[in-house]
Each structure stands twice: as C-alpha cells, then as structure tokens.
N, C-alpha and C positions, 0 to 999 in steps of 0.2 A: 496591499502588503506585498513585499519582496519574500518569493517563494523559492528563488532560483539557490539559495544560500545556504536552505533551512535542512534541515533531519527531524526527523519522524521516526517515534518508538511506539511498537504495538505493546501493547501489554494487556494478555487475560489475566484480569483478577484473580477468578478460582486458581489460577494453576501456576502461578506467579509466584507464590509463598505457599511455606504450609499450611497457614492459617483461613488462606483465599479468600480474605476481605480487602475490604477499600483501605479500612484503617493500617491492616499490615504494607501494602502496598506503599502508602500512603509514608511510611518508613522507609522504604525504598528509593524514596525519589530523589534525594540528594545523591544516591549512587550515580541515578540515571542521567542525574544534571549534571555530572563531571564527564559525561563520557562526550558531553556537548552536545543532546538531546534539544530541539527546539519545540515540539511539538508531541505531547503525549497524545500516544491513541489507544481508547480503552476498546475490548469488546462489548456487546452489548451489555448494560447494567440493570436492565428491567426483568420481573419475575418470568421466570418458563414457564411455561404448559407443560400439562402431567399428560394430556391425552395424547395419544397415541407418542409415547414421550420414548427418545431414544439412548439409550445409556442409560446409568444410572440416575444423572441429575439433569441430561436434558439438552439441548441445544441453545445457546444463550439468542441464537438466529428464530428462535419459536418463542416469541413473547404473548405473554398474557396479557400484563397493562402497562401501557406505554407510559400511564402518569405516575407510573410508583417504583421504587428501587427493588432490588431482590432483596429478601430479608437475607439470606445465607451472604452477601457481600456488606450488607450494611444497612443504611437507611438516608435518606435526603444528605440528613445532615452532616454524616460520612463523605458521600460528594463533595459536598462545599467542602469541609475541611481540605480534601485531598485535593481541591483547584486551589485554596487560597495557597496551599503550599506551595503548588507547582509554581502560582503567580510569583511567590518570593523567588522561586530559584530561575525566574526568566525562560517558564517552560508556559506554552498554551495548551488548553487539554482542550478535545478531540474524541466527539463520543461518537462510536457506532452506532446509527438508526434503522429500524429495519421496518421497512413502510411498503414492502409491496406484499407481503403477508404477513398473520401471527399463527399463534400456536392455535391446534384447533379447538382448545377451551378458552378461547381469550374471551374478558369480558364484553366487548364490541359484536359477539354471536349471539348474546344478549340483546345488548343495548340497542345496537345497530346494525340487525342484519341483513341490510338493506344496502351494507357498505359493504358485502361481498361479492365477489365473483361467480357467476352460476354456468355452470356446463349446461350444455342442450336438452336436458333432463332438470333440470332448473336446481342439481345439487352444487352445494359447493365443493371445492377443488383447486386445480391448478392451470394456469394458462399455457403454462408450456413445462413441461418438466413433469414429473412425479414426485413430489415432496411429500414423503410422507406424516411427517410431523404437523404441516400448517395445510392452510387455506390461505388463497390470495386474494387480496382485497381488489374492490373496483373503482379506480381513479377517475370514473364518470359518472360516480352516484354523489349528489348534492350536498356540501354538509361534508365531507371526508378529508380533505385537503385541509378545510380551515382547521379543523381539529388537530391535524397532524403537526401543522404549521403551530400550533399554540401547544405543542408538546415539545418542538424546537424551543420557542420561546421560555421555558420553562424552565430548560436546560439552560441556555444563555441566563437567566435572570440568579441561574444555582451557579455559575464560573464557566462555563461550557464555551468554549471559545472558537468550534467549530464543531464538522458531524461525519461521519464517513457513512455512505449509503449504501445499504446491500442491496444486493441484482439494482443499483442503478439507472441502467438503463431500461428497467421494465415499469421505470415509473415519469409521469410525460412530463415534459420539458415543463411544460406551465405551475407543475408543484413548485419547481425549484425561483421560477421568477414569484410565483404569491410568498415564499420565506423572502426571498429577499425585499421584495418589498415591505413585508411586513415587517421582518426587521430593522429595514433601515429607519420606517416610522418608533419602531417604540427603543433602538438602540443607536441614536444617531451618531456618525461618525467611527463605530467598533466594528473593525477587520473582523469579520466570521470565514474562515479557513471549510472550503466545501469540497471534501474526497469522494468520486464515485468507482465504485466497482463496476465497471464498467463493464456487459458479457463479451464474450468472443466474438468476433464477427459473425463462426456458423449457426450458434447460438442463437445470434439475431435475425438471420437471415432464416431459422426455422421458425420462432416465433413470428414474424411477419408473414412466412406463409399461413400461419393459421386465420391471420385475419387483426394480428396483433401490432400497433402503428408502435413500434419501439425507437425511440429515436437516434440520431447516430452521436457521435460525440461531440462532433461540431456545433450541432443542437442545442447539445448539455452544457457545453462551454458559453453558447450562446443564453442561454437563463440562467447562467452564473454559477456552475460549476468552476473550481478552481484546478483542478486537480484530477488528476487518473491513472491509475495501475495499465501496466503494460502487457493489457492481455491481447489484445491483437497479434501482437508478435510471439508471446508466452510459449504457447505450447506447440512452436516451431523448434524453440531451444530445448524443450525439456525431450522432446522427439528424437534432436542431437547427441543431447547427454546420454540416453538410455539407450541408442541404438547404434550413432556412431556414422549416420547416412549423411553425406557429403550434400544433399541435394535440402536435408533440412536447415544444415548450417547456413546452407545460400537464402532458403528461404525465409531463414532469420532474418539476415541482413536488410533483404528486400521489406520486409514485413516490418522493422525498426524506422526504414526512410518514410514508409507510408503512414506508420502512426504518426509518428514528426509532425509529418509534413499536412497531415488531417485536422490539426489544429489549428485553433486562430494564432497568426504571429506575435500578437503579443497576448499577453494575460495565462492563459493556462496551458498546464506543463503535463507530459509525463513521470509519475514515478515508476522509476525502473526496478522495483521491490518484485526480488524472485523467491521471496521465502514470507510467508504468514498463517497464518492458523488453516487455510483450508494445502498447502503445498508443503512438500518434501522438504525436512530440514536441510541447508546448503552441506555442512558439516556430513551429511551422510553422503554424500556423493564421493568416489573415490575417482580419482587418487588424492586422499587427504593429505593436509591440506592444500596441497598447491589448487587446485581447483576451488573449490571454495575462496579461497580469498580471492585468485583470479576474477569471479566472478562478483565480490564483494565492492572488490575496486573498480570492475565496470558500471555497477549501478549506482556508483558514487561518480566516476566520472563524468556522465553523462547531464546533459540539462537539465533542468529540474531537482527536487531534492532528494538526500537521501533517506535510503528509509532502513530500520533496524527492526526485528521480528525479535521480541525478549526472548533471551538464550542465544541468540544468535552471536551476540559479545560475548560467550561464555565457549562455544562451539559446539555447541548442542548438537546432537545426531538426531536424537530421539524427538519426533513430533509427538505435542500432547495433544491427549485425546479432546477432540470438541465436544462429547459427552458426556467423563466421568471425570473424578478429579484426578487428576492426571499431572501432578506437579513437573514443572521446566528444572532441568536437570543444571547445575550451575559449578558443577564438579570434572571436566571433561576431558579427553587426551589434548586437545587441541587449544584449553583454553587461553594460556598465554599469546601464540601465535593470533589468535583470535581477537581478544584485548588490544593486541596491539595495534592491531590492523583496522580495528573499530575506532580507535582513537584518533587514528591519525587520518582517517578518513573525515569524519568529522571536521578536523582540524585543516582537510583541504576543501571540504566543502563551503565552512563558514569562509575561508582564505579566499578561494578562485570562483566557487561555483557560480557567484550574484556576477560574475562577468564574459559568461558565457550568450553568446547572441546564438547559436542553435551545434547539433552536435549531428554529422552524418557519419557513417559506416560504409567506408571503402571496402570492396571484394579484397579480398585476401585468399590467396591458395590454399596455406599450410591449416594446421587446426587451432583456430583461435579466431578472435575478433578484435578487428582494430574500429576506434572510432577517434573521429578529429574534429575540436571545439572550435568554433570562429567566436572570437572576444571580443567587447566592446573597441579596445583599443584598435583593432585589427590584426593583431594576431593569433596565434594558434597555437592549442595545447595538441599533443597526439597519446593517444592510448593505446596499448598492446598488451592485450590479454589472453594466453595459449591456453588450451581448453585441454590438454592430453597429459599435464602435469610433467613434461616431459619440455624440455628446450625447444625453443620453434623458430625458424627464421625470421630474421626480424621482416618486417612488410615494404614492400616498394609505398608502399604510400608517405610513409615514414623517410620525407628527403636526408641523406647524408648532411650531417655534421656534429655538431657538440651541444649537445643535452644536458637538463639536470632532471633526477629523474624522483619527485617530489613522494616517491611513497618512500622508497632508502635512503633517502637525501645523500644519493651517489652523483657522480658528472658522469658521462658516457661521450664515448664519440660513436656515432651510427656509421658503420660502412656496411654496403652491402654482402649479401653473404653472413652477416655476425647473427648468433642465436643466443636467446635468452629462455629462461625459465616464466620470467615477469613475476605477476603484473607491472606494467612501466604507464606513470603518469609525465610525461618530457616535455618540460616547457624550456625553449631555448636559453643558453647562459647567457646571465646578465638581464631577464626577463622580470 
C-alpha cells in the first residue's frame, strides 16, 4: 500500500465525545472523513486494570484482556459497526496494541504466569523504566507471541485494518515477522497498515545496557514495520521550542537527516506527528498561532504521511488527561485558523505527498526550518517554516525566482534578503 499520500487521525474514545463510546465516536466519522482522514487511529480499546490503577479510570496503555472490549467504550459489536463505517467513508481503522506489558491485574497473571518478566528476585516488574501501573511481559517464554499474534488476528477478522504498537521497540523483531506471516496465511492479499512507537535513541541505548537486545528501526522495518513516529529527532525540537538554544535547533536538523536516512529506501516512512496523547497540545505553544501551524505544515510537508492528534483541527491547547475522562475541547480561540490549515493540508498531501522520493533539511541560520522534497519527476518542492512567529529571512537554500506557494495559493518571487512570516510550501510556476 502507498503510504506516502495518506493522513492519519488519532482519536481516544473516552475523551472524544461526551458520551466516550465507540458508538458516539462512531457519529463522528463522517466529520472526520471530510477533513480527508485516510487512516483512523484508535487508542487502546481493551478493558483496564484497577490495580495499582492511575486516575480515576485508568490508563487505556494497562490492559487487562487483550481478547475483550472495554465495557465503558462498547462491546465487539460496537467495533465492527464503527470499521464497517469508517470502510463506507474510505477510511482504514488502526487499532493501538500494547504487547510489551498489561495492567498488573490482567487475566494472563493468572492464566499464564510464566509469560512474564521476572527481576533478579524472581518478582515481576519492569525491564527498563518504572511503570507503575503494569508488568512487562516476556517475549522468550513459549506460547506468548502466538497468542498475541491471534489477538491481532481477531482484530483483522472484526475490521481492523492495521495496529500501532506501544514501546515498539521493546518488543523483538521476530513478533512482528510471525503477524505477518500469519496473516498473510489466513488474510491473503489485505494491506495491514503497521505503526511503531518507536523509543528514543537514549532510551534504547539504556535498555541495552541492562542486557535488553532492543532492536533498532532498521530491524523493525525489516519484519515488516511500516511506519514510525519521529522520536529520534523529537525531543531535540521540543528542547528548541521550550528553551530557545540555537545548538538544539541544529541538532534537530542533524537528527531529522539521520532518521531519514536510517531507513530502508523504499517501504517505510517517517511520521513526522508532533502532537498525540502522551505530548504537548501544538495549540499551546506560543506565539499562537503562527507556530503551531508552522509546524502543522512542516509535518505535513515532509515524506511520509500526515498525522492529525483529535482536537488538533479544532486547536486545542488543552491536553486530555490519559487517565480520567477528560473530554477534547472542540470550541477554541484558534479554531477556524486551525480548520483551515488542517484542510488544506490534507488536500496537499493526498495532491503531492505520494511523489515525493525523500525530503532533507538544509542548515539554515535564522529561526526556523527549511526542508527540500526530491520528486519522482525530479523536481523539487521547498519548505520554509519560521519557529519565532515573527518574519524570518527567507533561506539560501531556497534558489531565487518565481514560486507558487501551495498553502495561500499565492505566486511569490524569492529574492534574497525577502522575509516572511510562512509557513511556505513553493513549488515552481507552471509545476
């Protein structure tokens, strides 16, 4: 399947609507299909764990049983209905899995204790981190994988049309090659859409000191990973935004070429999504809005697809809680600005994005970030997006002459010296 084209919409249930079910949700989706949504992504939809449970209702990331719905969102059949919908409006749904722990009352502490992780005192626990909610399973105990892999299967067989995997990377490449295989036996020829959460580099690099063989992304792409969040580079930007240091925007840049460039050249992408249930609403970053969209149009400009966090077309400031119900605010100062930019984003992604051959990020002095597409045809889009909300000179990289500049459907001539506010997507006239 062509991924290069697509958008991606997260949406928590609970916090979605007031009602915080599938079925109200499920109302929703024709919204979400005009905004030109390719790919619904739900969070997780299996019941929580009460023990050691946080918030009021719980961490939808601490599940209890991986083969059952939460009653408070619905039931099986709720599912189905809300994929055969999404099917009519040309949307794939896209369920969060969360397979490297559960909650620490899950029925598997039971059934199968044998399928957990034991600290050097033979308790269970965490392999790297402190989570207090769950226990983390052990992807070397016999018997675990196939199970897991037939709780995917289950999903597919309900509408489930892909999976987005939490801590990803803490779970070994060989799971993801037994789903695929297994699926391609019992669903032959159906594109399954595979998102990993993929951890930080330091992240990794501490759990492999412990003794923990985590794999790197190349790995993951190699057993059939499609797709990965752009944390590598991540919290170089967000180090920028909040502090202002010239040496993290550089390291951004550097840290964007190397994720890139870490992948296999063809098949799997970067999503360049800077806002989702565990990050900072964009919306709350000031100077509103010109940042925020700045940065809305960078992660739409870039290879791979876009991704939209619900609320974030509304311009939500406010992050909801991952614990309690916490309703997405859909009333905002910014929402029109918001709309619009979501739309049209979209509307340039389905357009340009599937002809994108890779996208690098030239040094740039002033505050912002420039990146430049090479396209099948051989030509090139350029991007200029100022991060100070304030006009910023345009980039040497950005050659002199006559633009159209695809997000204001304005013409521009570039001369050196000219400053703009942006974001600028310029694809040359007559393009």
């Amino acid at each position: 399947m062509e991924l290069r084209d697509k958008v991606i919409y997260q949406a928590f249930p609970r916090n979605h609507t007031e009602e915080g079910t599938l079925r109200a949700l499920e109302k929703d989706l024709e919204r979400i299909a005009g905004l030109g949504i390719d790919i619904l992504y739900l969070l997780p939809l299996q019941p929580i764990g009460r023990k050691a449970r946080k918030g009021s209702l719980g961490s939808p990331y601490a599940v209890r049983d991986y083969r059952a719905i939460n009653p408070e969102l619905g039931d099986w059949d709720d599912f189905r209905s809300l994929a055969r919908k999404a099917h009519s409006l040309g949307m794939l749904v896209m369920v969060d899995q969360v397979f490297n722990h559960t909650a620490r009352d899950s029925v598997l502490i039971e059934e199968h204790p044998e399928w957990y992780w034991r600290d050097k005192d033979g308790n269970f626990g965490n392999k790297a981190g402190d989570w207090a909610d769950v226990y983390d399973l052990d992807h070397t105990a016999p018997g675990l994988d196939d199970y897991l892999v037939d709780v995917l299967l289950e999903f597919v067989e309900a509408g489930a049309d892909g999976f987005r995997f939490d801590v990803a990377s803490f779970i070994p490449a060989s799971f993801y090659r037994l789903f695929r295989k297994k699926a391609a036996e019992r669903f032959p020829g159906k594109d399954i859409v595979l998102l990993a959460e993929n951890v930080e580099p330091s992240f990794t690099l501490y759990a492999r000191s412990l003794g923990h063989p985590v794999p790197s992304n190349g790995e993951l792409a190699d057993a059939g990973i499609d797709l990965f969040y752009s944390y590598t580079s991540f919290r170089s930007l967000v180090r920028y935004l909040d502090e202002g240091k010239e040496q993290d925007r550089y390291a951004y840049r550097l840290l964007l070429e190397a994720e890139e460039a870490a992948l296999p050249n063809k098949g799997a992408l970067t999503v360049h999504a800077l806002e989702n249930h565990d990050q900072a609403r964009l919306f709350s970053r000031k100077p509103a809005p010109e940042l925020p969209l700045s940065l809305m149009a960078f992660t739409f400009f870039c290879r791979g697809p876009g991704f939209l966090y619900g609320g974030e077309e509304a311009g939500a400031e406010r992050q909801p809680s991952l614990f309690d119900k916490d309703d997405v605010s859909w009333d905002n100062a910014y929402i029109l600005t918001a709309a619009d930019m979501s739309l049209r984003l979209c509307e340039l992604k389905h357009r340009l994005g599937g002809k994108v051959l890779s996208t690098s990020f030239p040094e740039y002095g002033g505050k912002g970030i420039v990146a430049v597409n090479a396209l099948e045809d051989g030509g090139k889009e350029y991007g200029f997006f100022p991060l100070s909300g304030k006009a910023e000179e345009i980039p040497d990289a950005i050659p002199e002459g006559e633009y159209f500049d695809e997000i204001s459907g304005n013409c521009f001539v570039i001369r050196r010296g000219a400053r703009f506010y942006g974001p600028l997507w310029l694809t040359e006239r007559g393009k």
